[in-house]
C-alpha positions in Angstrom: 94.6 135.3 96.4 92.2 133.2 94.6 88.4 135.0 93.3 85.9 133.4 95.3 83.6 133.0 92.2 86.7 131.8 89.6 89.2 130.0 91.2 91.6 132.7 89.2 94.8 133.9 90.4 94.0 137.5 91.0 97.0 139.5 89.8 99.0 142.4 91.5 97.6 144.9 90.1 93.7 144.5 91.5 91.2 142.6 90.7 88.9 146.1 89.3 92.0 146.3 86.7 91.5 142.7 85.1 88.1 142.1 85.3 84.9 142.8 84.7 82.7 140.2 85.6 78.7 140.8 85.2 76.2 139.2 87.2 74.1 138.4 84.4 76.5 136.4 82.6 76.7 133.6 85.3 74.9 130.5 85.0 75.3 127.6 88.1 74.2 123.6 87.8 75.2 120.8 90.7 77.4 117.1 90.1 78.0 114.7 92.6 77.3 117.5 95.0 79.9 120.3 93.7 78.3 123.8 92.1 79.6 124.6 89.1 79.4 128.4 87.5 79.7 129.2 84.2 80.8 132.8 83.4 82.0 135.4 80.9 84.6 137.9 81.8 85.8 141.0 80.0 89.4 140.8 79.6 90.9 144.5 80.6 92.5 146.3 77.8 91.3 145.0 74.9 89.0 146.7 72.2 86.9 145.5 71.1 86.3 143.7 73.8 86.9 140.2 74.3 85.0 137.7 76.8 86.6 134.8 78.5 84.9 132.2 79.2 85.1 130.1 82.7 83.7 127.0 84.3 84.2 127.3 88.1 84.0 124.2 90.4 83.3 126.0 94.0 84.4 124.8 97.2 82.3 123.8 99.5 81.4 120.8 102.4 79.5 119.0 100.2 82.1 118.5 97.2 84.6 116.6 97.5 87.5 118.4 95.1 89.2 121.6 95.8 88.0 125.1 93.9 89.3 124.9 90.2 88.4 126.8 87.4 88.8 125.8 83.8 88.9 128.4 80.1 86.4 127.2 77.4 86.6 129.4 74.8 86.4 132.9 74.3 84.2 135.5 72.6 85.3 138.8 70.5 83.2 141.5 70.5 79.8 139.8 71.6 78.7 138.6 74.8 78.3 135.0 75.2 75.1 133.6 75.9 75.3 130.6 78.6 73.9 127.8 79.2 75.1 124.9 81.8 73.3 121.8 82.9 74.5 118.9 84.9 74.0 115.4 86.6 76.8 112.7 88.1 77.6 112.0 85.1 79.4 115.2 83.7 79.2 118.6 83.1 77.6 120.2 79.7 78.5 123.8 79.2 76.8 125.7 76.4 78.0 129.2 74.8 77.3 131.5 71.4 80.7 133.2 70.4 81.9 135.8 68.0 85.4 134.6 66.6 86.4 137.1 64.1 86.9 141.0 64.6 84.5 141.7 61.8 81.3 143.1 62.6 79.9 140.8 60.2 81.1 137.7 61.5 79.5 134.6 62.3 78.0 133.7 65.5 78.6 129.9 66.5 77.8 127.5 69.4 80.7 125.4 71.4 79.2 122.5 73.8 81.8 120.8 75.8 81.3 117.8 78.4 83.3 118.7 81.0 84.5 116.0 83.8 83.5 117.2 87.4 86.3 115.4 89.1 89.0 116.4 86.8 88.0 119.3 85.0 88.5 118.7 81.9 87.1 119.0 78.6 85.9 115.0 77.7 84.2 116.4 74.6 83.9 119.0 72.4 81.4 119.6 69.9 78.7 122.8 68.9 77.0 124.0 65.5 78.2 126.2 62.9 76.5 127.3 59.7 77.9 126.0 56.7 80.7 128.3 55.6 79.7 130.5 57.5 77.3 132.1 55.6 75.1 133.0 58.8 75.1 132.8 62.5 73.5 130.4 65.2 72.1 131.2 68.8 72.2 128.3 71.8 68.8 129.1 73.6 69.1 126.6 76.0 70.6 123.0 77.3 68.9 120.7 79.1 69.7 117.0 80.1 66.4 114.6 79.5 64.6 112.3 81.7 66.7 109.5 80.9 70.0 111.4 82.4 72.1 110.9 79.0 70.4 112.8 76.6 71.6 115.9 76.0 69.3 118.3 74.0 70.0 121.9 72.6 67.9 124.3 70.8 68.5 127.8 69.6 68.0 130.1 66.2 70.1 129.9 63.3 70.0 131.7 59.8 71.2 128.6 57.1 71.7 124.9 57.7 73.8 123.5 60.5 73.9 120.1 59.4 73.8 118.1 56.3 71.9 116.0 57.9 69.5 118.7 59.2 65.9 117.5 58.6 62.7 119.9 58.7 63.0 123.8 57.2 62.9 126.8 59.6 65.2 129.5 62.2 64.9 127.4 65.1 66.5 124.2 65.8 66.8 121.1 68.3 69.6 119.7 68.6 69.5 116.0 70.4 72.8 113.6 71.5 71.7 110.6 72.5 74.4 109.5 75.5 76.4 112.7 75.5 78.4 112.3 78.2 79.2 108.6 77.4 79.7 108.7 73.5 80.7 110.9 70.4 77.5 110.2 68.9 76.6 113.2 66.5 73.3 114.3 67.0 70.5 114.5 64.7 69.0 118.3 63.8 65.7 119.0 63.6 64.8 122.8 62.0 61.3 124.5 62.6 
């Protein structure tokens, strides 16, 4: 049995005793006519608790690949923020993530360029503080008018760049032709 949201193999034992998925953590964007969901799912049995994260390509008459789902990361003890944006040219999924069992351990930010057809990750990339002295928060994603920048903008507490220009806890974050090139992008703190 597949989850109609997922595209996970649902195991014998119930879906209630494997997941818990909340509403609230589900964001959705369109590419070349497919909806994809971005979700974070408690996995069952484990404390503290740790979120999985999913990229869902649905099925329906208007996409042209099956429904597939695809892990990006996960997040201990913290709910991911999410953020997904999308045009024919890829897939940009956006999360904040805990990834130590400390209390006091740093948030960070994962991006990934995700290929629509395929589903896989093209490119991987996100924001850290250095040495992790503090945390950052994605806010948002959003895909300019030109259809290849990418642009991200969040909080942080320290620099996440050494090229970071500007002084503040909020940052934008722009890559020029993310889903055609590595280029880093430049930071801009306010």
């Amino acid at each position: 049995m597949v989850l109609p949201a997922c595209g996970v193999e649902e195991p014998t034992g119930g879906l209630d005793e494997v997941f818990d998925v909340r509403e609230a953590e589900l964001v959705s964007a369109v590419s070349r006519g497919c909806v994809f969901e971005l979700t974070s799912v408690v996995r069952a049995g484990t404390l503290p608790p740790i979120h999985d994260i999913f990229l869902s390509r649905l099925a329906s008459g208007t996409c042209a690949w099956p429904a597939a789902s695809i892990g990006l990361g996960t997040s201990i003890n913290s709910t991911p923020s999410l953020s997904l944006v999308a045009n024919d040219l890829g897939v940009a999924a956006g999360f904040t993530v805990k990834s130590g069992y400390s209390g006091s351990s740093p948030r960070t930010v994962g991006i990934k360029h995700v290929d629509p057809e395929l589903l896989t990750v093209v490119r991987n990339t996100g924001f850290a503080v250095y040495l992790g002295t503090g945390s950052v928060f994605l806010g948002y994603l959003a895909i300019g008018a030109d259809g290849t920048t990418l642009t991200a903008g969040g909080t942080k507490a320290g620099i996440i760049s050494p090229t970071e220009t500007g002084s503040g806890s909020n940052f934008i974050a722009t890559f020029p032709d993310f889903f055609t090139s590595t280029t880093p992008p430049s930071v801009v703190a306010y």
